[in-house]
NUTOR-873868 format. One line per 2 residues: number of its first residue (from 1); for each residue x, y, z of C-alpha. Coordinates in steps of 0.05 Angstrom, whole numbers, plus 5000, padded with zeros to 4 digits. Example, Ala and Ser with C-alpha at 12.3 -4.5 7.8 and 13.67 -1.06 7.14 Angstrom:
<rs>
1 = 5246,4910,5156  5273,4979,5143
</rs>
This chain:
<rs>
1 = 5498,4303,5639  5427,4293,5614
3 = 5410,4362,5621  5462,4388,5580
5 = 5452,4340,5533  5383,4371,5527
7 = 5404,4441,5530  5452,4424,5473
9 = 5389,4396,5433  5341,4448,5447
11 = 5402,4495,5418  5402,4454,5359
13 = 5331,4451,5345  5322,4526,5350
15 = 5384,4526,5301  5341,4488,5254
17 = 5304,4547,5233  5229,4543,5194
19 = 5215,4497,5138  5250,4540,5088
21 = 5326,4524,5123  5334,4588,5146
23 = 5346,4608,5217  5285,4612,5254
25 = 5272,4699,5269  5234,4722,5330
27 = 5160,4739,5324  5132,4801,5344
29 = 5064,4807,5396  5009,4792,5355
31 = 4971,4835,5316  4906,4874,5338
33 = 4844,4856,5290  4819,4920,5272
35 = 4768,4904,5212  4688,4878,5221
37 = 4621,4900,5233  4601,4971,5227
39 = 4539,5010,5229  4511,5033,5162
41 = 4443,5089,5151  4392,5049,5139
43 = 4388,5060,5056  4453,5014,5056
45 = 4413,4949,5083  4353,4944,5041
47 = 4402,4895,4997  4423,4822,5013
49 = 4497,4833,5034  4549,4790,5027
51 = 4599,4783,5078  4652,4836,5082
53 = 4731,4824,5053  4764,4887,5066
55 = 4833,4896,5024  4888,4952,5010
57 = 4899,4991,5079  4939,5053,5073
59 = 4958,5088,5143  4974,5161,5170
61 = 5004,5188,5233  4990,5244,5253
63 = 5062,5295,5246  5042,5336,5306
65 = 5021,5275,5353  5042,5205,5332
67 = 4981,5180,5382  4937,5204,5326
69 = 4929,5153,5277  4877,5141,5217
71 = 4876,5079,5168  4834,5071,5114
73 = 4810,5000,5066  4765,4991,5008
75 = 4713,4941,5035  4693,4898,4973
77 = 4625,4881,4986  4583,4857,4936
79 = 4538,4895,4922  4582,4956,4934
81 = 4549,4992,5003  4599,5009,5045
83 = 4663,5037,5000  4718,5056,5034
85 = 4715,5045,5108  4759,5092,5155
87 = 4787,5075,5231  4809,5124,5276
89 = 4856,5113,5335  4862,5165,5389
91 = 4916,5116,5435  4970,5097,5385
93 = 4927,5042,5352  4915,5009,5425
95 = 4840,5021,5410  4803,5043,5343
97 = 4735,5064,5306  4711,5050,5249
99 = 4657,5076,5198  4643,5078,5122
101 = 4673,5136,5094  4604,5184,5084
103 = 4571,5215,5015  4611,5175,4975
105 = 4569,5113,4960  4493,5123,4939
107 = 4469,5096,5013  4507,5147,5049
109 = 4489,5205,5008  4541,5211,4951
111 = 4535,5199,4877  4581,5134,4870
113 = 4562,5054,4861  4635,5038,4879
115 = 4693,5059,4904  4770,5031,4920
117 = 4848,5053,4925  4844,5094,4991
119 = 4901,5133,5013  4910,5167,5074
121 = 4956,5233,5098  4949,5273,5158
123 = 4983,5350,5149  5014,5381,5209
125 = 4957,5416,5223  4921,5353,5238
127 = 4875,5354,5170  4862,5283,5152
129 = 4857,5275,5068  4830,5213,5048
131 = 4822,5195,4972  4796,5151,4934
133 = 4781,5125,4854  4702,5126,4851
135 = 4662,5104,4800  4592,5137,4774
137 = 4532,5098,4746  4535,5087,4671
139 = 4512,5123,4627  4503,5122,4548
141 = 4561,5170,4545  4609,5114,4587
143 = 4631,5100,4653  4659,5167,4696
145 = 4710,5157,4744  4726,5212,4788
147 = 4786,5213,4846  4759,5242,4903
149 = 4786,5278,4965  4750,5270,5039
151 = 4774,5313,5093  4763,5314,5165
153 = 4783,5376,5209  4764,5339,5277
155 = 4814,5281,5281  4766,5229,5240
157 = 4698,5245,5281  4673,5281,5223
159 = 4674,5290,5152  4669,5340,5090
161 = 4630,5316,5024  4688,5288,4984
163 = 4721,5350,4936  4726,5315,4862
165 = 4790,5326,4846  4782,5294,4771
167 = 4730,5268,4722  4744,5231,4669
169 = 4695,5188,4626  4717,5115,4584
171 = 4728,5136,4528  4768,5163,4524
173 = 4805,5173,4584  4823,5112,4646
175 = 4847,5149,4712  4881,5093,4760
177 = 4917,5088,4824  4921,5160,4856
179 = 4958,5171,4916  4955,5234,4970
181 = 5002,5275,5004  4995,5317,5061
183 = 5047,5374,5060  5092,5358,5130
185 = 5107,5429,5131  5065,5477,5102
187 = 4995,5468,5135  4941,5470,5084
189 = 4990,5446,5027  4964,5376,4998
191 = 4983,5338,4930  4946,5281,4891
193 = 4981,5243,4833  4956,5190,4795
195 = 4965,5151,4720  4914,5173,4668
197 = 4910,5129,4607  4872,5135,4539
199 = 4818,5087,4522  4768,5073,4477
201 = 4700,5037,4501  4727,4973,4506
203 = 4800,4978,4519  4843,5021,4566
205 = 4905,5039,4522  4981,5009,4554
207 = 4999,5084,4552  4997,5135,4606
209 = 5008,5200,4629  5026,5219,4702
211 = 4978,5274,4724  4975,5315,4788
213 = 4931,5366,4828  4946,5406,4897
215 = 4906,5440,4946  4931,5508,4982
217 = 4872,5524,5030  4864,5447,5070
219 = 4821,5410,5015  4784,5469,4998
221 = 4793,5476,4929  4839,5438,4885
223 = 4885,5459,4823  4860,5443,4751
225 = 4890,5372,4744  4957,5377,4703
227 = 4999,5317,4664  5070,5322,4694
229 = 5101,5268,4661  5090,5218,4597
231 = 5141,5172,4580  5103,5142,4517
233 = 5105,5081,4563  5058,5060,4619
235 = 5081,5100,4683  5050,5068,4757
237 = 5049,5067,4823  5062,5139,4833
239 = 5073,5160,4903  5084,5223,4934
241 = 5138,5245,4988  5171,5298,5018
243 = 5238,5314,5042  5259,5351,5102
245 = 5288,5403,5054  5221,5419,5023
247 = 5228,5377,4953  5165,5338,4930
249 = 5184,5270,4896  5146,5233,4854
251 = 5170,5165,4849  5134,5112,4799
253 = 5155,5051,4769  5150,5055,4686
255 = 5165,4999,4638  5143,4992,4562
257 = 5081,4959,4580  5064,4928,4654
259 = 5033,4862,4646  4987,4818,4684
261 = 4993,4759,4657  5006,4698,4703
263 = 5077,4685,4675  5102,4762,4634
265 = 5170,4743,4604  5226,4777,4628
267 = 5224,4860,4620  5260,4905,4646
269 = 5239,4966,4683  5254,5029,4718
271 = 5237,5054,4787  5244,5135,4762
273 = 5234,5194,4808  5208,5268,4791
275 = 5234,5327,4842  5192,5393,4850
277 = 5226,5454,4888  5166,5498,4893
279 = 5113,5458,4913  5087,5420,4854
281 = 5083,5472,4810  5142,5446,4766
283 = 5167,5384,4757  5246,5360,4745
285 = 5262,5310,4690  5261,5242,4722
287 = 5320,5214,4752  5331,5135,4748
289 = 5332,5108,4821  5340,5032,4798
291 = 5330,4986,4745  5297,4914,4758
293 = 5268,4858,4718  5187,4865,4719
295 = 5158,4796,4741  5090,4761,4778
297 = 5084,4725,4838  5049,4654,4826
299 = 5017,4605,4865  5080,4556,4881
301 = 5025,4493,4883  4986,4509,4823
303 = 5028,4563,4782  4964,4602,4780
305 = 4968,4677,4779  4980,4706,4849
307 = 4958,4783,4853  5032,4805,4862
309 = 5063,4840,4800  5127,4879,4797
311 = 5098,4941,4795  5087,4941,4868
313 = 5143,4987,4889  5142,5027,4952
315 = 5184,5084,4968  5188,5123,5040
317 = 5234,5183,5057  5259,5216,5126
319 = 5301,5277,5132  5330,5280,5061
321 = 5339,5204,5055  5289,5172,5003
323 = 5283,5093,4994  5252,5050,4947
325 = 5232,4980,4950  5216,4931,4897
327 = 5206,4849,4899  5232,4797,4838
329 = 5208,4728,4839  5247,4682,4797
331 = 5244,4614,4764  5301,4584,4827
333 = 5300,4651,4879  5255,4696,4898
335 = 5291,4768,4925  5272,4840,4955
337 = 5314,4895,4951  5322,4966,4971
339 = 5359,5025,4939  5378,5083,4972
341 = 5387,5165,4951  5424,5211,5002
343 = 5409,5274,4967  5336,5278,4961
345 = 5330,5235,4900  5385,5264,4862
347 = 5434,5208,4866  5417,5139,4889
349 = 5465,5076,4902  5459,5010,4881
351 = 5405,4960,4908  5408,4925,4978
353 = 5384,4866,4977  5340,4845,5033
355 = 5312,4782,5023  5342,4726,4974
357 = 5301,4664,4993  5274,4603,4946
359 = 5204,4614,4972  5166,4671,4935
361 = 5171,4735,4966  5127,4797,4953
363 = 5087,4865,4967  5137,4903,5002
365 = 5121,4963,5052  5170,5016,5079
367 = 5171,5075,5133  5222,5108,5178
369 = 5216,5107,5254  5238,5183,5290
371 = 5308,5143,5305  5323,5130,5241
373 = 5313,5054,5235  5284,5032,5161
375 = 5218,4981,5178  5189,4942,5127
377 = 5135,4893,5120  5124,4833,5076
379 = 5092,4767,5063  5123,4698,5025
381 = 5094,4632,5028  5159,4592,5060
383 = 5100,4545,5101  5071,4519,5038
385 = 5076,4449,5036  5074,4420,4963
387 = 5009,4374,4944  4969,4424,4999
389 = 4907,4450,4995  4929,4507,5029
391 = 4977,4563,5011  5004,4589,5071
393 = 5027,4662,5073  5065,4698,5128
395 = 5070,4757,5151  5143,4795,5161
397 = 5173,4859,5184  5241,4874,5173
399 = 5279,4932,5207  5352,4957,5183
401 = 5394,5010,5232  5450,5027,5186
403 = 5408,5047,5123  5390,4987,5087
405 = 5451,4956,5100  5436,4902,5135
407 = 5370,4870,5171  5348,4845,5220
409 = 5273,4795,5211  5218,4776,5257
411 = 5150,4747,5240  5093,4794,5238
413 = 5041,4750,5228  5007,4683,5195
415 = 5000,4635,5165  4939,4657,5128
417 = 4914,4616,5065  4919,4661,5014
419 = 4875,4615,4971  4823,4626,5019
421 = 4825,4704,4994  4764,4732,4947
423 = 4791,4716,4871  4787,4775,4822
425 = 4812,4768,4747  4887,4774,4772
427 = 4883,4723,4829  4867,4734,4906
429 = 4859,4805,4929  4888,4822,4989
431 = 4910,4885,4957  4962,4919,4915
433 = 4995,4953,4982  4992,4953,5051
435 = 5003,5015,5102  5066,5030,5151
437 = 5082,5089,5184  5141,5110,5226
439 = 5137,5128,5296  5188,5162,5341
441 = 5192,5102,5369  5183,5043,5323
443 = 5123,5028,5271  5054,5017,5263
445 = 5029,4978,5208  4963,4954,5180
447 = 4959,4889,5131  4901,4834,5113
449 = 4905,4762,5127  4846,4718,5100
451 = 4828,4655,5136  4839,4623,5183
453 = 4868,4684,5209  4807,4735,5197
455 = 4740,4729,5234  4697,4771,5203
457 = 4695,4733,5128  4738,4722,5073
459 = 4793,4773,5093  4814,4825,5155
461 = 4852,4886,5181  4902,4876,5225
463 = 4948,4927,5260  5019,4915,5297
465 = 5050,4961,5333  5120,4954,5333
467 = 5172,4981,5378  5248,4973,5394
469 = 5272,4900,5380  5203,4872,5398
</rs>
């Protein structure tokens, strides 16, 4: 009798769930710490260096052989030596490598003082395309920021000087966030988008243009840079997919003006989507995927600004299925939801939503796995106890086998205390995205915890391989 009784209670304290009343979800293995120490020429030391806080991993698999897999983070260092750093994996991410990015920073032989928002793609004929946003010493005319494309031909063990893609000087133009796309089909083909806005020498201008470049020959040479979309509006996050009929999407998030202000009142926004039958060389008129209310994530002790803004969309695609994610955080809930298109971004149906919680939610990630099943990571702060010094933030991954439909959670990783994270001027920087990939077999996926979960300083890479129902 006294050991059922105890069954019964061990049944009702798993029952219980975490300290946000829901159930409690299974966790998944830990994940591998993939960020610290590497080896720099020796014009990188001859500064003081302060300890590293890498932020905003993006991730590739390799199309032809999914044990080929590259991830890439801006470091943060201050002062600015390192840049972008790059890991390679030759196992499936059992075991990586890692080096700074070369000839983009001064100390490894390139013409930069800084560099950030690294994105990776891997084309089927294993060409790895790295870019980045770099910036140039200043000069009396203003500051030059160029995007830049990196390519290595030899799985990561070497690389090409970076191919500059744009230049633009403030004034009077502002390049931000580009994003690359290695052409799954036709080896060779790659695509670069990014948001161009006008400015004067003080001020970047709330308006944009959405401009885009492609490659033809592996990274060789790149096509004259070319607006393919201006809404009058501020147009962001663009991303680039493909579906497995060939079309090239675009998808961004655009708004009458994005703001980054700790509490933005209420405006409403479109997740819109541009479709390109011949390989970027023209451009549909956009289609509305979804329309959502534009707010910030905020630290729930302080009501400080958290670095989590509702421009942080995320879209994936497999086959000729395209999703889109997008998180709201709201005065009594806190909700991320997924929309859906069938027809390569023609037609899309109305939101799922996957989380609806009263502890803030944020920064969602997507890919598809080779079977199909939708993945998708994301952090909240449900362990943050009121009156704490702390703000614990966990780690989740979500996985859906009927398209979005329904869900199934597990914790990823955590707590971390987000507090603990560098500050910018919008809050801790962990990043504006993390990276997940599909496998045929399940995910991998690279994100940043700060402490106590990183060793290395302020903030770490972390990768989780994630397979089946583990």
């Amino acid at each position: 009798m006294r050991a059922r009784g105890a069954a019964a209670l061990a049944a009702l304290l798993a029952l219980a769930g975490c300290d946000s009343g829901q159930l409690k979800e299974p966790s998944l293995p830990p994940p591998h710490l993939i960020s610290g120490p590497i080896d720099l020429p020796a014009a990188c030391s001859t500064r003081p260096q302060a300890p590293a806080h890498p932020g905003e991993p993006s991730l590739a698999v390799d199309p032809g052989d999914p044990r080929e897999l590259v991830a890439a983070w801006q470091e943060n260092r201050s002062p600015d030596d390192v840049g972008i750093v790059v890991a390679v994996s030759h196992d499936g991410g059992t075991s990586w490598t890692r080096a700074a990015l070369p000839s983009v920073l001064a100390c490894t032989g390139g013409l930069y003082v800084h560099a950030g928002d690294p994105w990776v793609s891997i084309g089927r004929d294993g060409v790895v395309y790295v870019s980045a946003l770099v910036v140039r010493p200043r000069t009396a005319a203003g500051t030059t920021r160029d995007i830049v494309v990196s390519i290595s031909r030899d799985h990561g063990a070497t690389w090409e000087r970076p191919a500059v893609v744009e230049s633009a000087t403030m004034p009077p133009s502002f390049p931000d966030k580009e994003t690359i796309l290695a052409d799954p089909r036709r080896p060779g083909y790659g695509y670069v988008v990014w948001a161009e806005y006008g400015a004067t020498a003080s001020s970047v201008s709330p308006v944009d243009q959405v401009v885009f470049a492609r490659t033809t020959d592996a990274g060789r040479t790149w096509s004259k840079p070319a607006p393919i979309y201006s809404g009058q509006d501020e147009a962001q996050q663009n991303q680039l997919l493909m579906t497995a009929g060939g079309v090239l999407l675009d998808v961004f998030v655009e708004g009458s003006s994005l703001p980054s202000t700790p509490h933005p009142p209420p405006l409403p926004v479109k997740i819109r989507v541009l479709r390109s039958t011949d390989q970027g060389q023209s451009w549909s008129a956009p289609v509305d995927a979804a329309n959502f209310t534009y707010t910030n994530a905020v630290d729930p002790g302080s009501g400080a600004q958290l670095r989590f803004f509702g421009q942080d969309i995320v879209a994936t695609a497999a086959g000729n299925a395209v999703y889109v994610a997008w998180f709201e955080n709201h005065a009594d809930f806190s909700t991320i939801l997924v929309a859906r298109s069938e027809d390569a971004g023609r037609h899309w149906r109305p939101a799922q939503v996957v989380v609806r919680q009263k502890p803030e939610a944020f920064l969602p990630t997507l890919a598809v796995a080779g079977d199909a099943t939708v993945g998708m990571l994301w952090f909240d702060v449900r362990h943050f106890v009121s009156g704490s010094s702390r703000l614990d933030t966990d780690v989740w991954f979500s996985t859906s086998r009927d398209r979005g439909a329904h869900w199934v959670h597990r914790h990823a990783a955590g707590p971390f205390d987000l507090r603990t994270a560098p500050r910018g001027n919008l809050g801790p920087f962990i990043g504006d995205y993390m990276g997940v990939v599909g496998l045929p077999d399940g995910f991998g996926a690279v994100f940043v915890q700060a402490r106590p979960q990183s060793r290395n300083g302020p903030t770490d890479v972390f990768f989780s391989r994630i397979t089946g129902s583990s």
